[in-house]
N, C-alpha and C positions, 0 to 999 in steps of 0.2 A: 480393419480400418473403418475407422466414424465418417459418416455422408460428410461433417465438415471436414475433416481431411482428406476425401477423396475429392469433392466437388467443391465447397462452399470456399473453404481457404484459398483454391486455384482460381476462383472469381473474383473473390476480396483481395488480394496480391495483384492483382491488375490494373490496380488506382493506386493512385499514391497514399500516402501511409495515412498523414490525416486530414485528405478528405474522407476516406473510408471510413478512421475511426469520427467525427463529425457527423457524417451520414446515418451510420451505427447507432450512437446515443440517440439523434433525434428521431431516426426509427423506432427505437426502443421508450423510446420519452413518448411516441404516438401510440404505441401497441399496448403502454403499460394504461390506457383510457376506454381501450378496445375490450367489451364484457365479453369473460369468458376466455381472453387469452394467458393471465396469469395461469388461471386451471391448467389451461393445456399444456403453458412451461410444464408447471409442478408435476404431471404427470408424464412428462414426455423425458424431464431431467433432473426432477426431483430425490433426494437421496432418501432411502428407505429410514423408518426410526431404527434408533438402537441404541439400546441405553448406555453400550460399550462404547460409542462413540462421542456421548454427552461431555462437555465440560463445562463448568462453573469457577468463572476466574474474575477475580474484581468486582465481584457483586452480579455477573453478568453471567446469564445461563445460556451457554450456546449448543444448538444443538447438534451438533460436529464439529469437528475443529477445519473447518477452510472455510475460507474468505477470499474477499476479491481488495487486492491491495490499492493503495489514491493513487492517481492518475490516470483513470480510463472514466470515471465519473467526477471531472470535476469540478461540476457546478452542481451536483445529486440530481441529475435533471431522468435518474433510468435504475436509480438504487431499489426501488420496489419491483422492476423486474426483472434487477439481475437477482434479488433474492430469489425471486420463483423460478428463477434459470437453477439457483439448488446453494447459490455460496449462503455460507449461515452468517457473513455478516459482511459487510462493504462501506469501507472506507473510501470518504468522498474528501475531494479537495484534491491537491494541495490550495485553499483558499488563502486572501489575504485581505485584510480590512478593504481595502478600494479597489474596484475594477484593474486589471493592468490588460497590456496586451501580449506582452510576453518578448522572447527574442524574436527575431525578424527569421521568413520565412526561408528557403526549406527548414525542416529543426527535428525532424523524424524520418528515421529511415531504417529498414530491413536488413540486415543479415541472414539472408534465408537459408542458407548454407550450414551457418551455425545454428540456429533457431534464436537469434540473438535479433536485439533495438537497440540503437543508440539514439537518445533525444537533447536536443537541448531547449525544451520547451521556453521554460522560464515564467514557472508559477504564471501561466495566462489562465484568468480566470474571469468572470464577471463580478469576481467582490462578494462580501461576508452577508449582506444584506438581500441580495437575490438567492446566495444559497438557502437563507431561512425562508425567503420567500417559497423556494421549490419544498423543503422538509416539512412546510406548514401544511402540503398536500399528503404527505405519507399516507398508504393505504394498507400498508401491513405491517407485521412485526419483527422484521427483519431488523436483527441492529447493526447501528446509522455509526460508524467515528469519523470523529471531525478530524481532519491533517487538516493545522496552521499552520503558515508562513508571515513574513514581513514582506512588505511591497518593497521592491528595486530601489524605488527612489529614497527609502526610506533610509539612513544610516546605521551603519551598525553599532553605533554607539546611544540610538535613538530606538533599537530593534523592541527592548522590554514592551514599550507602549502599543508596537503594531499584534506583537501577537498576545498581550491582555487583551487589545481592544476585541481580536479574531474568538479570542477565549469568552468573553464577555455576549457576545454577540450569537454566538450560536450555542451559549451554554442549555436553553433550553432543550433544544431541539435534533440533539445527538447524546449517545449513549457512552459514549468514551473519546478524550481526544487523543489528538497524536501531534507534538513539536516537532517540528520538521528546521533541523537547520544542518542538515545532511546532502541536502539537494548540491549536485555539483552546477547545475547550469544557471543559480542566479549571482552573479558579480559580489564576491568576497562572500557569502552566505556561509560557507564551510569556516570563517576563522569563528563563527560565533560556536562550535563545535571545543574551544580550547574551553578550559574549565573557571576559567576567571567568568567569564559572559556567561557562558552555560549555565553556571551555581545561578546566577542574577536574573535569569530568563526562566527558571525553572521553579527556583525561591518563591519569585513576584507570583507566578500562576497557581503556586500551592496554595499562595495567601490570598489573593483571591478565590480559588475553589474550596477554602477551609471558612471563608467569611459566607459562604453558601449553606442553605438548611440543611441541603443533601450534597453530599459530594461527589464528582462523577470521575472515573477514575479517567490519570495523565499518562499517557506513557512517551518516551523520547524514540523518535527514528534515528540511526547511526549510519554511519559509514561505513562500506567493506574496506573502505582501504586506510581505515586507521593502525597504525601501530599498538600494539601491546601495551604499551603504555600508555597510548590515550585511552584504551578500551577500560585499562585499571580506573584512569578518572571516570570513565562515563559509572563505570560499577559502584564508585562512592558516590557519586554525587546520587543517582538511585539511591541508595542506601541513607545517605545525610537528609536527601528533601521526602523520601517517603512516598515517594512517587510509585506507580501501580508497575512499570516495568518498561521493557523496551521491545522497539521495532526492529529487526535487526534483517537483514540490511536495504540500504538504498542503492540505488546504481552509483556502476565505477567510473572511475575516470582512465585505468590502467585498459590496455588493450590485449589484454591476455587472453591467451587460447581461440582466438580469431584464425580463419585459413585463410581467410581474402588476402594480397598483396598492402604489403604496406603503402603504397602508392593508392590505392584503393581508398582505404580506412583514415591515411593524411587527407585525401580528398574531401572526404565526409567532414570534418572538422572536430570541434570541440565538440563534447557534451557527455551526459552519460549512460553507461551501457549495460544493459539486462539480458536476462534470457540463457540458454545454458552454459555460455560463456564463465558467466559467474555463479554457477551451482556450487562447487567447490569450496569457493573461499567466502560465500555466505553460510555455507555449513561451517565451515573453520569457525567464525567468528562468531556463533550461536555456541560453538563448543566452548569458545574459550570463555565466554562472559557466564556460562550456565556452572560450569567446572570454577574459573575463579571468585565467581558470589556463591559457590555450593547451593547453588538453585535458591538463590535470597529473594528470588521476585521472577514471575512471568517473561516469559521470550516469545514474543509474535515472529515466524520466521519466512523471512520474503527472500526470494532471490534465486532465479534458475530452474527454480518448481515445472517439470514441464513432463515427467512421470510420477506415478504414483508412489516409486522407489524412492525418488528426490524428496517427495514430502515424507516418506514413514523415515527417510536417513534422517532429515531436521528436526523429527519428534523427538527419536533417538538420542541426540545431542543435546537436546534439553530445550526445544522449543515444546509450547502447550498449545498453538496454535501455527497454522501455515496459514500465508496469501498466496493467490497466481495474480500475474499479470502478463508479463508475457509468453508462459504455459497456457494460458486463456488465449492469445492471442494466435499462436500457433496450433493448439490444440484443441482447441472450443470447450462448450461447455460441456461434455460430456467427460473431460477429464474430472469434475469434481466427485461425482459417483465415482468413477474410478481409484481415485485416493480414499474415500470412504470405504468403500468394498475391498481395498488391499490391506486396511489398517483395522478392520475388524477381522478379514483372513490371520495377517499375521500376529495377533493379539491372544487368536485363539488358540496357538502353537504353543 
């Protein structure tokens, strides 16, 4: 057992969930200024090279396949040291053109029992213009993807312009983006998921990333709890706009495989829910989008990761890359070495 899960986890479980995480970034936002303390990450949790572990996808040369999934940095205020914490690439956001503040407090809470979150954040961010503000500082070469959203107030019938404007805005200063219109906790945000709005949000951002010198690759975050059939449209519209590939998946709305009392989990309220709950049927649905396109494009695959087992199952099914988030948060950093070291073991079989 890892010092964070013997000691560090049973001190950070003792606050509420985001003050902790709050505290956390801004620690790590102070430390990443402190000389001499990225070194120490990288040597303390750093993943060894190997070239079995390399891959090149979308132009982008990673040097392992884990990553740290959007929404534990997101305003990019701590991305250069969670790279030195060892993830080879971290998605910040979910950002939106203008500040918001999100849903109303509590909106985070533990499932400790399951190793599971359910959040109903609601894209709270400080805005698309302080994120570039914080990426202007970058001090290493971890890469950056940008997850954009549309602001609440915004319409969904008015949604193309917030996330061109998200797109436009930080096209310099991240390495690949990610459309986010998956999120269960911002009011009607999931109908833009049906394929009429989607083709039209996806279309508009190819045509502005095609009107650029360089193009930086798009990819869409999805839903675990879409039907087979919506999964069919998400795989064409991939395929019709050309797009780099997909995120697969976002938190559920469904309360599955929880132990808590329902009395419990109704108390908690709406929003949605990560963590090994949803291990399962984010693997389903990387098998079924990888197996129905016969692997036509890239699969980032999030969701439940919280063994090293979890992520070589999601390679397996036909993801090129894994994120943690709340395996990070239950497990610490020291799980990313460990999916590294499992998936160069099992490779060499």
């Amino acid at each position: 057992m890892s010092f964070y899960s013997s000691v560090a986890r049973k001190v950070l479980f003792r606050f509420d969930p985001e003050d902790i995480h709050n505290f956390t970034i801004g620690w790590l936002s102070f430390l990443n200024k402190v000389p001499g303390f990225k070194a120490y990450m990288r040597w303390n949790f750093g993943v060894k090279e190997d070239a079995s572990l390399q891959r090149e996808l979308f132009g982008l040369k990673f040097p392992h396949p884990v990553g740290l999934a959007a929404g534990l940095d997101k305003n990019a205020r701590a991305f250069d040291t969670l790279g030195a914490m060892g993830f080879a690439f971290v998605e910040v956001g979910t950002v939106t053109p203008r500040p918001q503040p999100g849903n109303a407090k509590p909106r985070l809470f533990r499932l400790v029992n399951d190793k599971a979150i359910i959040n109903r954040m609601g894209f709270n961010n400080n805005g698309v213009e302080a994120m570039v503000a914080n990426l202007k500082k970058r001090k290493t070469n971890v890469i950056v993807g940008g997850n954009i959203g549309k602001n609440e107030i915004t319409p969904n019938s008015e949604a193309i312009q917030d996330y061109v404007a998200a797109f436009k805005t930080l096209f310099d200063y991240v390495d690949y983006f990610v459309v986010n219109v998956s999120c269960p906790n911002q009011e009607n945000l999931r109908e833009l998921q049906k394929k009429g709005p989607l083709m039209a949000i996806v279309s508009a951002l190819v045509a502005e990333n095609q009107a650029k010198p360089k193009q930086k690759p798009i990819l869409l975050k999805i839903s675990p709890d879409l039907t087979n059939e919506q999964l069919d449209d998400i795989i064409a519209i991939v395929q019709e706009t050309g797009i780099a590939g997909v995120v697969a998946t976002n938190t559920t709305t469904t309360r599955n495989n929880v132990t808590y009392s329902k009395e419990y989990i109704d108390s908690i309220g709406r929003g949605g829910m990560s963590g090994a709950t949803i291990t399962k049927r984010s693997t389903e649905v990387i098998r079924y989008v990888h197996e129905k396109s016969n692997g036509a494009f890239p699969i980032i695959g999030v969701g439940g990761i919280m063994t090293p087992e979890d992520a070589y199952e999601k390679l397996q099914a036909g993801a090129s890359l894994v994120q943690l988030y709340s395996g990070f948060i239950y497990e610490g950093p020291s799980l990313i070495k460990k999916i590294c070291k499992y998936i160069v073991e099992k490779d060499k079989k």
